[in-house]
C-alpha positions as CSV (number, residue, x, y, z in Angstrom):
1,X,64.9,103.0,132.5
2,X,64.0,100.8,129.6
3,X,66.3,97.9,129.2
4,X,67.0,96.3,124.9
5,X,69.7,95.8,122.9
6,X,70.5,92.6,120.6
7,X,72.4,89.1,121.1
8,X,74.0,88.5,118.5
9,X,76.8,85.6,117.1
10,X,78.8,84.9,114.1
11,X,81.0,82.0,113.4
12,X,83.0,81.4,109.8
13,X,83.8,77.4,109.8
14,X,86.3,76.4,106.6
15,X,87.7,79.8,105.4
16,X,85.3,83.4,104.7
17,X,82.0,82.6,102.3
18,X,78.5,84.4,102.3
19,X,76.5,82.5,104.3
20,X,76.4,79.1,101.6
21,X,78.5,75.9,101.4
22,X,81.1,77.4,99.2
23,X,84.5,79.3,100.1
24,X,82.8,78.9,103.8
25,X,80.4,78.1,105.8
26,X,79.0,81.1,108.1
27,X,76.6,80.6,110.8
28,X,74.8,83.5,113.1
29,X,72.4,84.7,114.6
30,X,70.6,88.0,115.8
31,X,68.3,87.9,119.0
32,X,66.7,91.6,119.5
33,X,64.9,92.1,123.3
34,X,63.7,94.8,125.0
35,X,62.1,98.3,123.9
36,X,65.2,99.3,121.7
37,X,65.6,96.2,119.8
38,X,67.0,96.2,116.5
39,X,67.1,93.7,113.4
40,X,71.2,93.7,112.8
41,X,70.8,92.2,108.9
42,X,74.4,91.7,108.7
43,X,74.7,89.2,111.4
44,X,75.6,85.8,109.6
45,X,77.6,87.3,106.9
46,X,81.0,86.6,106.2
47,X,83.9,87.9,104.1
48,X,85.2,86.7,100.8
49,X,88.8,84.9,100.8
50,X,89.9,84.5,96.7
51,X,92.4,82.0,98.9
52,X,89.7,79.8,100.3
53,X,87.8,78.8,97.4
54,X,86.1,75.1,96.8
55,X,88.1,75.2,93.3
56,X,91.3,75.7,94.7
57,X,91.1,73.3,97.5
58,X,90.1,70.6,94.7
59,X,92.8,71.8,92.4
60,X,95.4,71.4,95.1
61,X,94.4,68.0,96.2
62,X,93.8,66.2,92.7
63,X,97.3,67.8,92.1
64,X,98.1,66.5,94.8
65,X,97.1,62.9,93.9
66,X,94.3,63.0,95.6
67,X,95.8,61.9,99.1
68,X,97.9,58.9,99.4
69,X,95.5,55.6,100.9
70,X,96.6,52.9,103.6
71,X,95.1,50.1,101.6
72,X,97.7,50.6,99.0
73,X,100.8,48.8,100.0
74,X,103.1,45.8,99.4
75,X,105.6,43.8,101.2
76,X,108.7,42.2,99.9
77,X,110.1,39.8,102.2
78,X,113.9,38.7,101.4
79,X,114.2,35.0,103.0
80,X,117.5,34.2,104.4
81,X,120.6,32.5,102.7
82,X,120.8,29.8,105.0
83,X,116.8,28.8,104.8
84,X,115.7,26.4,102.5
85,X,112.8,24.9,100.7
86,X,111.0,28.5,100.1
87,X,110.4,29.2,96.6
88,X,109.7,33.1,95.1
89,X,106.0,32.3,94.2
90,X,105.8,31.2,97.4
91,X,106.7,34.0,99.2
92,X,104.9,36.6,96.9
93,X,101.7,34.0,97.7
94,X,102.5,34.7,101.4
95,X,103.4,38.9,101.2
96,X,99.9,38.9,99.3
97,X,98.2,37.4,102.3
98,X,99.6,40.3,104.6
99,X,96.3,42.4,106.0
100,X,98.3,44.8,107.6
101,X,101.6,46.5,108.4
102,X,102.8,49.9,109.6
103,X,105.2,51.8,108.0
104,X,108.1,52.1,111.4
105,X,108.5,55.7,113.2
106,X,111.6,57.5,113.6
107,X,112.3,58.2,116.8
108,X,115.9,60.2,117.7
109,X,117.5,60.2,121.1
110,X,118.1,63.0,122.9
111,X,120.2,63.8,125.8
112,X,119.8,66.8,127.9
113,X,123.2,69.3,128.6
114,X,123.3,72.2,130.4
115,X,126.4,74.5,130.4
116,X,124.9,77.8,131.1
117,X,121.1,79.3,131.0
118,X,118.7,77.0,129.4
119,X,119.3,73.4,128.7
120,X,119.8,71.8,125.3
121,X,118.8,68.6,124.0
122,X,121.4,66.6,122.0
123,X,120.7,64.2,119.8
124,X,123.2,60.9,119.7
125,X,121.0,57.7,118.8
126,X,118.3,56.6,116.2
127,X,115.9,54.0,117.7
128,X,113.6,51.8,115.7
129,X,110.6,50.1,117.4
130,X,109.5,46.7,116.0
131,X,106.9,46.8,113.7
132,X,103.8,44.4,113.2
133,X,102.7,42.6,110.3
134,X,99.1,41.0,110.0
135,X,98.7,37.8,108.3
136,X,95.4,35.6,107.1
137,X,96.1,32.1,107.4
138,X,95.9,29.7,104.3
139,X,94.4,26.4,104.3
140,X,97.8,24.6,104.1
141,X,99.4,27.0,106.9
142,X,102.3,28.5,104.9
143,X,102.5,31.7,106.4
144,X,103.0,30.4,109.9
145,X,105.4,27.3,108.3
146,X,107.8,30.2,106.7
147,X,108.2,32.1,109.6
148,X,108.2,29.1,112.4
149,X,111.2,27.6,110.0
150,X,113.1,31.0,110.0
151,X,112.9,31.3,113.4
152,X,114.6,27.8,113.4
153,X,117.5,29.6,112.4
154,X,117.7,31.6,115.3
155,X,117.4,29.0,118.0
156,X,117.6,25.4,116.8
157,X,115.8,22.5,117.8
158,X,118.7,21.2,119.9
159,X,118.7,24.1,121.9
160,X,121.9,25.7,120.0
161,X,121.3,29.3,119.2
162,X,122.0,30.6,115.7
163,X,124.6,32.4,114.2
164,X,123.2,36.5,113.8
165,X,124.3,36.5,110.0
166,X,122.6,33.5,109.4
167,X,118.8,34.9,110.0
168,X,119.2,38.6,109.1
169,X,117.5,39.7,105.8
170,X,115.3,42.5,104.4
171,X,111.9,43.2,104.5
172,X,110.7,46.1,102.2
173,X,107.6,47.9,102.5
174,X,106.3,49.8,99.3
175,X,103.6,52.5,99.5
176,X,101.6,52.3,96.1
177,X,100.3,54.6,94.0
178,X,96.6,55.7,92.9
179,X,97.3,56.6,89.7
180,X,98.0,53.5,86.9
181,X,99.9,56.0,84.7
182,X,102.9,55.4,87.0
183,X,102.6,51.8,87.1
184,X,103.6,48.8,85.1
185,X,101.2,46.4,83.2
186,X,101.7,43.8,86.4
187,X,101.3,46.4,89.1
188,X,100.8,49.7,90.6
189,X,103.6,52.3,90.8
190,X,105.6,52.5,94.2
191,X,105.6,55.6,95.5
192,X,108.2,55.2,98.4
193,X,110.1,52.1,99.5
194,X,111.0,51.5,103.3
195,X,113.4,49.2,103.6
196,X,114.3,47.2,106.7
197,X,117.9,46.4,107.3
198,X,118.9,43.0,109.2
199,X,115.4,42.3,110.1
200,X,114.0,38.7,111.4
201,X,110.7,38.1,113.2
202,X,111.1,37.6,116.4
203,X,107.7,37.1,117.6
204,X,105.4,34.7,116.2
205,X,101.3,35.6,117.9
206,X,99.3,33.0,119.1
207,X,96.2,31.7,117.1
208,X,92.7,31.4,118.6
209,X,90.7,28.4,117.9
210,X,87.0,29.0,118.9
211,X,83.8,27.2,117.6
212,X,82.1,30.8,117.9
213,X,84.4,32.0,115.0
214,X,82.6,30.8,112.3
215,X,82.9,32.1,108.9
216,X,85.8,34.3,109.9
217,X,89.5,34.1,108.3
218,X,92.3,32.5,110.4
219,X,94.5,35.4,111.5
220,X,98.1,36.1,113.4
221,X,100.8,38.8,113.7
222,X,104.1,38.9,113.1
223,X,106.5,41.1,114.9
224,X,109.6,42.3,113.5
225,X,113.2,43.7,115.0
226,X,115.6,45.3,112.2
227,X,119.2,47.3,112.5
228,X,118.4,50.5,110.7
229,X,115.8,51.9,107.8
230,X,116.3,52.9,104.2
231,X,113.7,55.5,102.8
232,X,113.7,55.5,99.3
233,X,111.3,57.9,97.3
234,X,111.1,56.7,93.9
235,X,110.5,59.3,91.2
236,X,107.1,60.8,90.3
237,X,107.3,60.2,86.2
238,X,106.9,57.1,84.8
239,X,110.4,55.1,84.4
240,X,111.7,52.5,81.6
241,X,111.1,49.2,83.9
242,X,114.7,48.3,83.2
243,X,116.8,47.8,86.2
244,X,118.4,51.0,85.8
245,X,116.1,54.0,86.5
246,X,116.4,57.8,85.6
247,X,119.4,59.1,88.3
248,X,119.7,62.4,86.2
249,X,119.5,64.2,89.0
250,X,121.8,63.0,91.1
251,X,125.8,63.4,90.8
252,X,128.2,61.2,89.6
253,X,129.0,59.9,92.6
254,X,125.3,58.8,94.2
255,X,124.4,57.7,90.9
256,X,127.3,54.9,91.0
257,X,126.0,53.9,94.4
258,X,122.4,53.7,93.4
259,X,123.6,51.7,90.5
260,X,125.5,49.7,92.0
261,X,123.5,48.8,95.1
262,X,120.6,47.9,93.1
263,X,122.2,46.0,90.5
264,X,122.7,43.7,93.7
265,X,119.4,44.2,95.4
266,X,117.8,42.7,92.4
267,X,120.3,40.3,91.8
268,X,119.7,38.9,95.5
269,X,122.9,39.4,96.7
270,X,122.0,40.6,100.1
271,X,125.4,41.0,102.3
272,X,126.4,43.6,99.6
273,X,123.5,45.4,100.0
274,X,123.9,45.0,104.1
275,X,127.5,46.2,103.3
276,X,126.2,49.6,101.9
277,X,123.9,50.2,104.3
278,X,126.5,49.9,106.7
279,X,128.9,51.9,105.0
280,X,131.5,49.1,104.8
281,X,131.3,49.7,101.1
282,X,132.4,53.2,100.0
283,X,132.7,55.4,96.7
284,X,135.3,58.0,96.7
């Protein structure tokens, strides 16, 4: 009894194509054996997917904005009312120096209740994890100063600890934008703001000092605690630059908080702002 036949495989990687580096990439092959072997031409082949082409995957992601990147970002850090001695230029100076910093997760807890058949999960809590900021050092220390000062606030030299109001403040995290159209002549556009309510740092790292470490940058971390998280998506068309942005799509009544709360944002009255978050301040 004679014994052939063909081994054969076909594998389409990135959507259907004709064998080239186009709509897809197909790889095959065709082994004939024995006395009946046959030369399957097909093998390798794929089919065409008008879905899948190279030009609409481009199209979509320059449309797209061509992804958003982790090296663009900015920090705004709100120093407290009650600590002195820290000018704006300063603090920019310092938020410039930041290497790194993670936007926070959202994490919702859940509790398990079972009344009949299959068991539900509840939500009743949002958690917030502290978050880590990355700092280079300057020659005259500032960034380790600043924060070693606020944390003064929180527990005193004498051993007193601090009052809660007197340490809280914001921190804002703004993810930038690629494209300069939506910019200003000082900056790139923000793309989303994540704002930190009643945030302090609470953990100061150490610093290594090692005579190995030469020609390398002094750095440390930062790690922060906060109350609750604003997300604020800022619109995709190029605004005025005056304080008051384009709310035309938002009713009368979320327009007069937007107003109103950032009218005090940039104003720097902070507890007002707290108050919204808070809801403590309403509009009815």
């Amino acid at each position: 009894m004679a014994i052939g036949g063909n081994i054969g495989f076909r594998k389409v990687f990135g959507g259907g194509g004709s064998g080239t580096f186009g709509p897809g990439v197909t790889l095959g092959f065709n082994i004939p054996f024995g006395v009946n072997a046959v030369n399957l031409p097909d093998v390798g082949r794929g089919r065409t997917t008008p879905d899948n082409t190279i030009n609409r995957i481009k199209s979509q992601a320059v449309n797209g904005g061509l992804y958003s990147r982790p090296t663009l970002y900015n920090i705004i850090m709100t120093k407290p009312p009650k600590l002195k001695g820290w000018s704006g230029d300063q603090l920019r100076a310092i938020g410039f120096n930041c290497h790194q910093v993670a936007i926070p997760s959202n994490n919702i807890a859940t509790k398990p209740i079972k009344t009949y058949g299959l068991k539900k999960e509840y939500a009743y809590n949002k958690l917030f994890d502290e978050i880590t900021t990355g700092f280079y050092l300057s020659e005259n220390m500032d960034e380790y100063h600043f924060f070693e000062s606020w944390q003064d606030l929180m527990y005193k030299p004498n051993h007193s600890v601090g009052w809660y109001n007197d340490y809280i403040s914001t921190l804002e995290i703004h993810q930038l934008s690629r494209d300069v159209s939506k910019g200003t002549s000082n900056d790139l556009g923000i793309v989303c703001k994540f704002i930190l309510i009643d945030a302090y740092p609470k953990l100061i790292s150490s610093m290594a000092l090692d005579y190995s470490a030469a020609n390398t940058i002094q750095k440390f971390t930062v790690n922060w605690t906060y109350r609750d998280m604003l997300i604020e998506p800022q619109v995709s068309k190029r605004t005025s630059g005056n304080l008051f942005k384009d709310f035309s799509d938002l009713n009368p009544l979320e327009k007069s908080f937007k107003l109103f709360r950032d009218f005090n944002q940039n104003s720097g009255n902070i507890g007002v702002v707290r108050d919204l978050a808070r809801g403590n301040i309403r509009f009815t």
